[in-house]
N, C-alpha and C positions, 0 to 999 in steps of 0.2 A: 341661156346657154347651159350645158350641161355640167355640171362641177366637175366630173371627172375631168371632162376636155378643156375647161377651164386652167387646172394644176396642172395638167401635162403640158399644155401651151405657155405657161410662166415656167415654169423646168423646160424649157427647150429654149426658152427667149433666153435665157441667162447664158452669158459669154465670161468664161473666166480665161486668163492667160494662160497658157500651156505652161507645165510645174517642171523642171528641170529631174533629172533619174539622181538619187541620191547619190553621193558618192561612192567611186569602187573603193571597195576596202585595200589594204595596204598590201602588196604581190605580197605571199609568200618568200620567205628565203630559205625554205627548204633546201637542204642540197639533196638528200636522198627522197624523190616524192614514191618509190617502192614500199621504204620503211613507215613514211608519216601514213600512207594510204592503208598497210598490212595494220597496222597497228588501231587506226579508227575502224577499218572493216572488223575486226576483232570485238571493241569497244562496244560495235553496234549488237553484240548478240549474234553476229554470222561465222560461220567457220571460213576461214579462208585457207587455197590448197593454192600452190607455186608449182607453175611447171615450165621448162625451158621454153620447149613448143608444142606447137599441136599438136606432131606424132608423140611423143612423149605421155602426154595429157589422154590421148585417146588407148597409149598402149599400158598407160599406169591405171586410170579412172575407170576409161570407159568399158575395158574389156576386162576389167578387174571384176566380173560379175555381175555389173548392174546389169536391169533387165532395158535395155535401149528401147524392143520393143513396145514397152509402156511409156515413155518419155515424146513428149510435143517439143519440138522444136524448129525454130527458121534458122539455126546455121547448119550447113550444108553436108560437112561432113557427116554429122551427126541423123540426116534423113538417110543419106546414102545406106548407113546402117542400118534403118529400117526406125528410127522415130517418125511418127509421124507430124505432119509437116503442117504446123500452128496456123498457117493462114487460111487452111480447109476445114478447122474448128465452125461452125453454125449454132452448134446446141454450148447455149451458154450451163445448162444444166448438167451436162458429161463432166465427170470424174477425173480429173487431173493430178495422176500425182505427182508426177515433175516433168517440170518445164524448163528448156537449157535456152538460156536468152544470148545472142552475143551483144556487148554493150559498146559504147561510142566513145566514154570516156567514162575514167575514174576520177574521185576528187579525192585530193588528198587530206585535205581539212575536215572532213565529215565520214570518208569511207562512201561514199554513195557513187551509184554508178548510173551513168546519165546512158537510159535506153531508150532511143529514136522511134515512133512507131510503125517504122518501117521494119524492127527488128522484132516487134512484137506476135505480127501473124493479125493477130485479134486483138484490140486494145483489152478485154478483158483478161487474157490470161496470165498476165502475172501477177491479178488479182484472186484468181482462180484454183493455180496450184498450190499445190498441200508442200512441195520444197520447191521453190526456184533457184535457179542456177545460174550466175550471169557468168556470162567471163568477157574479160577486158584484156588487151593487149599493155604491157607495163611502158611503153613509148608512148599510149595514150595517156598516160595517167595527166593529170593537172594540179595547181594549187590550188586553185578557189572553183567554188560554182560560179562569178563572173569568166573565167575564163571561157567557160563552155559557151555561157549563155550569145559571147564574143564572136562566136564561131559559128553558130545557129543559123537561122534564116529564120526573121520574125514571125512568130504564126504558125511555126511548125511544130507539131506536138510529140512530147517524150516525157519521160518520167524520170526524177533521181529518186532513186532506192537503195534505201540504205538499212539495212536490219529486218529481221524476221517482224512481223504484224504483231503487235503491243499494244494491248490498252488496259488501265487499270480502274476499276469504281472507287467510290467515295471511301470503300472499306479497305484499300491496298489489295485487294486481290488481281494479282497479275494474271493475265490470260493471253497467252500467245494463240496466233492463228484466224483469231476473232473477223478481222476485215481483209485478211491475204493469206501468204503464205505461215504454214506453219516452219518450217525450217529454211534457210537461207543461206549459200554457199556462193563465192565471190572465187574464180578462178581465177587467177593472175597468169600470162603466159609472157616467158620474157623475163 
């Protein structure tokens, strides 16, 4: 018999008891989960901007002179203006320099913002642009990443993102940008 098939056949015969999910950590008792969240998005290296509501955000931000038409995005407002629209992305090699994500949920214990890949367009691209841009409505926000995870549907894929792309070599030299975005902005509306 063949050794390979051998080991794969004893690793398959082997029956262990199903391991129970570690325990959730302890809720939060935050009362303000705005401040605890402003405050970690901060921590992480991202700038974060507050704005009431949409109209607000799009008559402060967006038409504050950014160029929209170079911006990829899947929220809606934001194609209507003429970004174009992340799920028509094909060439992973195309230039990206910002991409506006809308997100599912904020955590307030990390600053990270949990984006569905339904909000993505292209799983690639908020690995791709040079600033990403999420925005979270502040009635999503959360205490923990179990609570997200709570709410989910098993199997289904999304990213928490939390801070501009970091990584450092053996010598401390810090290099932002290296494996995602180089800059990182966290909208809060609400």
């Amino acid at each position: 018999m063949d050794p390979k098939k051998q080991i794969l056949d004893r690793i398959r015969s082997i029956r262990q008891a199903p391991k129970p999910y570690p325990p959730q950590a302890i809720e939060s008792q935050e009362k303000d989960l705005a401040e605890a969240f402003t405050g970690m998005v901060k921590l992480s290296g991202s700038t974060l901007l507050r704005f009431e509501d949409q109209q607000t955000m799009i008559d402060e931000f967006v038409k504050a002179g950014h160029p929209v038409n170079e911006w990829v995005s899947t929220w809606d407002p934001l194609i209507r203006m003429g970004a174009s629209e992340a799920g028509k992305i094909t060439d992973a090699r195309i230039v990206i320099s910002c991409a506006v994500l809308p997100g599912k949920f904020g955590v307030a214990e990390n600053g990270a913002v949990w984006v569905p890949e339904e909000a993505m367009g292209q799983r690639t691209i908020p690995f791709l642009a040079e600033h990403l841009i999420l925005i979270v409505h502040a009635k999503d926000l959360v205490a923990t990443m179990h609570q997200v995870y709570a709410v989910n549907q098993p199997g289904s894929y999304g990213l928490f993102i939390a801070g501009p792309s970091k990584t450092a070599d053996i010598e401390q030299h810090l290099v932002l940008g290296a494996q995602g975005p180089l800059a990182h902005t966290v909208i809060l509306l609400g």
